[in-house]
C-alpha positions in Angstrom: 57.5 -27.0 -11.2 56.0 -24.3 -9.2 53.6 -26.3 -6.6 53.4 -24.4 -3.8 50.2 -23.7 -2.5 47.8 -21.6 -4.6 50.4 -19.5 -6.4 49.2 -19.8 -9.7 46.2 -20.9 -10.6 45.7 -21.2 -15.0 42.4 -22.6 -16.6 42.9 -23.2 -20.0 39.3 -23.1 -20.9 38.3 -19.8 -20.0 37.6 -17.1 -22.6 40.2 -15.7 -22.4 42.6 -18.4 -20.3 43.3 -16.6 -16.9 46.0 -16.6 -14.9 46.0 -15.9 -11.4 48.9 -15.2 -8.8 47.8 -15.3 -5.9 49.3 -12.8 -3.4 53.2 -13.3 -1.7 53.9 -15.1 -5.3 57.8 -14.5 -6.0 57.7 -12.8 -9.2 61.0 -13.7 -10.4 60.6 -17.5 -9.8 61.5 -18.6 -13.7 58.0 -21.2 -13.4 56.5 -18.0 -12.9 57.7 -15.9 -15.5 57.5 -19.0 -18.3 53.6 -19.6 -17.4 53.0 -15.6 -17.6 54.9 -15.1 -20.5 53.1 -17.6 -22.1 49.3 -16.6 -21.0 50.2 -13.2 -22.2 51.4 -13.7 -25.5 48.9 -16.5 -26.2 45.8 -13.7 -25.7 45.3 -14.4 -22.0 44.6 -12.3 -18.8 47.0 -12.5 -15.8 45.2 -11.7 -12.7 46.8 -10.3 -9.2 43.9 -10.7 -6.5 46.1 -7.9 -4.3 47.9 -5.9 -7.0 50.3 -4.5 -4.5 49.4 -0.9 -5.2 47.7 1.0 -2.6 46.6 4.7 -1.5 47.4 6.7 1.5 44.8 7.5 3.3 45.1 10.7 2.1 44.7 10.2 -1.6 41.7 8.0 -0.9 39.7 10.9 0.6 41.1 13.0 -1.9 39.1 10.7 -5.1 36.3 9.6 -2.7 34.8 12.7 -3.9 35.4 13.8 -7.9 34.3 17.2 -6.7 37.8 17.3 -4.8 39.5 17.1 -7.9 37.6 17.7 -10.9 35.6 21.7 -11.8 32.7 19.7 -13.6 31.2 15.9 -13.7 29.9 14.9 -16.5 26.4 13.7 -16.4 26.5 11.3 -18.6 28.2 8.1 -16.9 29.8 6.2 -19.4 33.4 5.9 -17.9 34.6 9.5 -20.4 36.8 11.6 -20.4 39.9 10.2 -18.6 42.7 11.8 -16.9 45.8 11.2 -18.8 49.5 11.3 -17.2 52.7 11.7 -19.6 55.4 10.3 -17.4 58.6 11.7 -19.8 57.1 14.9 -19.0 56.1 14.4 -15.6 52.0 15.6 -15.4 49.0 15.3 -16.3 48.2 16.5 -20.2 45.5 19.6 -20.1 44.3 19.2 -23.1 43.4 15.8 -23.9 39.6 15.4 -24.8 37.1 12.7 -25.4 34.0 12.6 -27.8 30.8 12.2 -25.5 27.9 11.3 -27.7 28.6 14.0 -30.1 30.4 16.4 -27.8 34.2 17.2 -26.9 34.7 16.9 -23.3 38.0 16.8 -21.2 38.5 16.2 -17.6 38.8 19.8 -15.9 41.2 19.5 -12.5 41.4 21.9 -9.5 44.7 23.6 -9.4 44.5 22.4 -6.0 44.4 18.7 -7.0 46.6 18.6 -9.6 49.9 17.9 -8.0 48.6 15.3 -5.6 47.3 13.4 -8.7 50.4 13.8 -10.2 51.9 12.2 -7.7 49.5 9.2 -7.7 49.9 8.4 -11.5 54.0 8.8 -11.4 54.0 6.2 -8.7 51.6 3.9 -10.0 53.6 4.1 -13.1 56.7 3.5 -11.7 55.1 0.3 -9.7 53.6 -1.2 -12.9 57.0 -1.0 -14.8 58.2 -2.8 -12.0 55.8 -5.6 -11.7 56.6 -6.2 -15.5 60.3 -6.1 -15.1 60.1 -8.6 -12.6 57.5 -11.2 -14.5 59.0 -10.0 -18.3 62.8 -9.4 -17.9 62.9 -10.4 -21.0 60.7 -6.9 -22.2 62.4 -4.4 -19.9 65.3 -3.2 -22.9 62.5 -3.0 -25.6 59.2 -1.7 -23.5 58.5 1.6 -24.2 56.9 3.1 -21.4 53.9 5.4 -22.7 51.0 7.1 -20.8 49.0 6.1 -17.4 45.5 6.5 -17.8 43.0 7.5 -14.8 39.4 7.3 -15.0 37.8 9.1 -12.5 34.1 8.2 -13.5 31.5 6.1 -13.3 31.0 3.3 -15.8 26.8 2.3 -15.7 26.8 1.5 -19.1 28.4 -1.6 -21.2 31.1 -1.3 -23.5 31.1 -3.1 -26.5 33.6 -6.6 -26.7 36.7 -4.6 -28.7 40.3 -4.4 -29.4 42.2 -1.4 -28.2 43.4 0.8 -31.4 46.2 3.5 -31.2 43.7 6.9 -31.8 46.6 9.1 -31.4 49.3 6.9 -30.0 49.9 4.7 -32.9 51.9 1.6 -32.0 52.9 1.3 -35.6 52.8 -2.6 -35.0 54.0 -2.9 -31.6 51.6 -3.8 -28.7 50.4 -2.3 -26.1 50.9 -4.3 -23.0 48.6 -2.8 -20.0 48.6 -3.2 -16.5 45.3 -2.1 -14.6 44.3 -1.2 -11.2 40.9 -0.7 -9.7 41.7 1.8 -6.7 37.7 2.4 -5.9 37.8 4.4 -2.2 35.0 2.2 -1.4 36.3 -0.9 -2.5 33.0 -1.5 -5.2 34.4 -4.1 -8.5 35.0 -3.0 -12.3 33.0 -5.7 -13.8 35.1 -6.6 -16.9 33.4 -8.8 -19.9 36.1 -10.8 -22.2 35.7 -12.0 -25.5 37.1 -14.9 -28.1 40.1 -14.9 -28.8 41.9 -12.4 -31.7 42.5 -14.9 -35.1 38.3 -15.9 -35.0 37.5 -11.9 -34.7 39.8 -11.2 -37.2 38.8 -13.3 -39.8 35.1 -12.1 -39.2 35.8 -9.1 -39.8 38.8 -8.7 -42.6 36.4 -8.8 -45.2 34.8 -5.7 -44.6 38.0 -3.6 -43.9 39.3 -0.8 -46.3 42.2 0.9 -45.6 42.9 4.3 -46.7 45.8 6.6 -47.0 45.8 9.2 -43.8 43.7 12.2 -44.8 45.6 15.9 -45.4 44.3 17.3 -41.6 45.9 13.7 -39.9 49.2 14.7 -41.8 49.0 17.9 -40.8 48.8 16.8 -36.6 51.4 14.6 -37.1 53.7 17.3 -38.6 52.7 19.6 -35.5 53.5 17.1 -33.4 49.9 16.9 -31.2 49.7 13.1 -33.0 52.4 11.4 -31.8 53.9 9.6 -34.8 52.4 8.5 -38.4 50.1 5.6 -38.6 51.4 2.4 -40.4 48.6 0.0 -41.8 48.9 -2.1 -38.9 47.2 0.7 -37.1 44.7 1.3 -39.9 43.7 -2.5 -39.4 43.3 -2.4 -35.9 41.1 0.4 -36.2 38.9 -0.9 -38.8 38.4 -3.9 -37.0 37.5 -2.0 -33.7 34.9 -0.3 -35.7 33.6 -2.6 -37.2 33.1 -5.1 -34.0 31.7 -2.6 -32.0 28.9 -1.9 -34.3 27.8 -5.0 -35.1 25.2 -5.4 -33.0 24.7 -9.0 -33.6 28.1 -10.2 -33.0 27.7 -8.0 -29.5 24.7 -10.1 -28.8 25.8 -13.4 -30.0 29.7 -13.1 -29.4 31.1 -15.5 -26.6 32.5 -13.9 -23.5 33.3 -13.9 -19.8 32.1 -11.9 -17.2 35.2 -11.0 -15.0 35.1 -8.9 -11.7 38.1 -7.5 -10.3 38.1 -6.3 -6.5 39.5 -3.0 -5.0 42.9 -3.7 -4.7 43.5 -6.1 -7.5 45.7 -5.8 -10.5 45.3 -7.5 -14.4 47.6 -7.7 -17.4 47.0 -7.7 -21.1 47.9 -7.1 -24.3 45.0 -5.6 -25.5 45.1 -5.0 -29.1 45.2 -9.1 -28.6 42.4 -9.3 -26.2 39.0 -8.8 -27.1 37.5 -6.6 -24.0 34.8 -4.3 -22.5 34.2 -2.3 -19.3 30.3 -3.0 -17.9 30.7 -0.9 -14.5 32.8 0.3 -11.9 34.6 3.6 -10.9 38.6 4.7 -10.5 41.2 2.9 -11.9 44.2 3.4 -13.4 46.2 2.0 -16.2 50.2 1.8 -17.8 50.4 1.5 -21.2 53.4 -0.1 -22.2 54.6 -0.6 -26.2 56.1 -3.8 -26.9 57.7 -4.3 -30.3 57.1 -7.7 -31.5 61.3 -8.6 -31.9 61.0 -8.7 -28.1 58.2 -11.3 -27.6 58.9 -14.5 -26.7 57.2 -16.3 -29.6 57.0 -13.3 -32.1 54.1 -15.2 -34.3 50.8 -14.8 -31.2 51.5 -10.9 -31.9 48.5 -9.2 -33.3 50.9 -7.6 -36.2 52.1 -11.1 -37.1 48.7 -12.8 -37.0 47.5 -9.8 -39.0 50.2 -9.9 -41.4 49.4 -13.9 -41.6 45.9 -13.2 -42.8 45.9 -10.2 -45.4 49.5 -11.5 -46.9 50.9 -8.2 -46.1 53.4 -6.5 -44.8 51.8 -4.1 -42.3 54.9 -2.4 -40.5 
């Protein structure tokens, strides 16, 4: 038993259960990794008061301004468009865009920025594959390591309670196991607000979702290679049910949740096709996507695909 004092600290009732370690928690302590493993997998947040990941002073002045890195804010404030890194290639994609109530928009960086920033995503990457190496050794052969995500702009509006779907990153059944970090200069909170848990939201929902075969122009993106592999119905079902929460605007009223802020500084982990989420406020964070194929999970039958395959008597992979 791990008893020392304050290390981790699990409530079982919360929506969704939380686990926190608290800071100077060994890692590799087996009590540890068995209590993480097992708030992950069951739909739960793991919570790291001081993530461990910091800025230089440098870097913080440099994204205490967005005008030091970016050639246009947008003035709409609803967290859009992000900065996306692609760490096999080693920088920031140019082209990735976001839809803005109706409109197109990407994040436009200085020349003069854009190697520092590269910098601060291929470290952060780096030290959120090691913080799950060290709590999931049990992952590390089978995680694909996929893109870090910085969002540069300020959330003032809430984000509907939803699952994460693939868009163009299609996990064709795996899941996507994030790690987060709220590196605000000016140490203000992203105010998180978590949902119930997946099987309830699922079975609301299945009712209602049609799946279709991929249309000609999806095909064709795929074959070019700007879609980065062919969606399976897994994908299709995640998507569908995203939708189809986040528009019912009853269920957003009514649905149970938790309001959870996280500090400057601290850290959270997720699987978050699992875990029903939604941003409310807050400004610069970053995020490593990680898939994880469900052969590698410790109890194989809490992943989304298997609880989905469970419900519509399908095979969706």
């Amino acid at each position: 038993m791990v008893n020392e004092d304050h290390i981790l600290k699990s409530d079982e009732t919360e929506i969704p259960n939380m686990l926190t370690i608290e800071p100077g928690a060994d890692l590799s302590v087996p009590e540890v990794q068995r209590t993480a493993i097992d708030t992950l997998e069951s739909g739960g947040v793991i919570y790291l008061p001081k993530g461990g990941f910091e800025l230089s002073k440098q870097e913080r002045a440099l994204i205490l301004d967005t005008a030091n890195i970016l050639t246009r804010v947008p003035d709409i404030e609803n967290g859009k468009p992000t900065i996306i890194f692609d760490p096999k290639r080693g920088r920031i994609k140019k082209y990735h865009y976001a839809q803005i109530h109706g409109k197109m928009m990407r994040a436009q960086i200085k020349d003069s920025a854009r190697s520092d920033l590269e910098a601060i995503m291929a470290r952060y990457g780096k030290w959120a594959e090691n913080v799950i190496t060290q709590l999931f050794p049990c992952y590390q052969q089978a995680l694909d390591r996929k893109r870090v995500t910085y969002r540069p702009f300020s959330r003032n509006s809430t984000q509907a309670l939803h699952i994460d779907s693939s868009y163009g990153y299609p996990t064709q059944g795996r899941s996507m196991l994030r790690v987060f970090t709220n590196i605000n200069p000016v140490d203000r909170v992203r105010v998180w607000q978590l949902g119930e848990p997946f099987e309830p939201f699922v079975e609301r929902f299945l009712p209602a979702v049609q799946v279709r075969e991929p249309s000609w122009f999806f095909v064709m993106l795929v074959r070019l290679g700007i879609i980065d592999g062919a969606k399976t119905k897994y994908d299709q079902y995640i998507a569908a049910l995203r939708t189809l929460g986040m528009r019912d605007k009853e269920y957003q009223e009514s649905a149970p949740r938790k309001l959870m802020e996280f500090p400057a500084g601290s850290s959270w982990i997720a699987i978050t096709d699992l875990v029903l989420h939604g941003a409310i406020s807050g400004q610069h964070s970053l995020d490593q996507t990680f898939y994880l194929p469900v052969e590698a999970m410790n109890n194989p039958l809490r992943s989304p695909l298997r609880i989905l395959e469970r419900l519509t008597g399908e095979t969706l992979a």
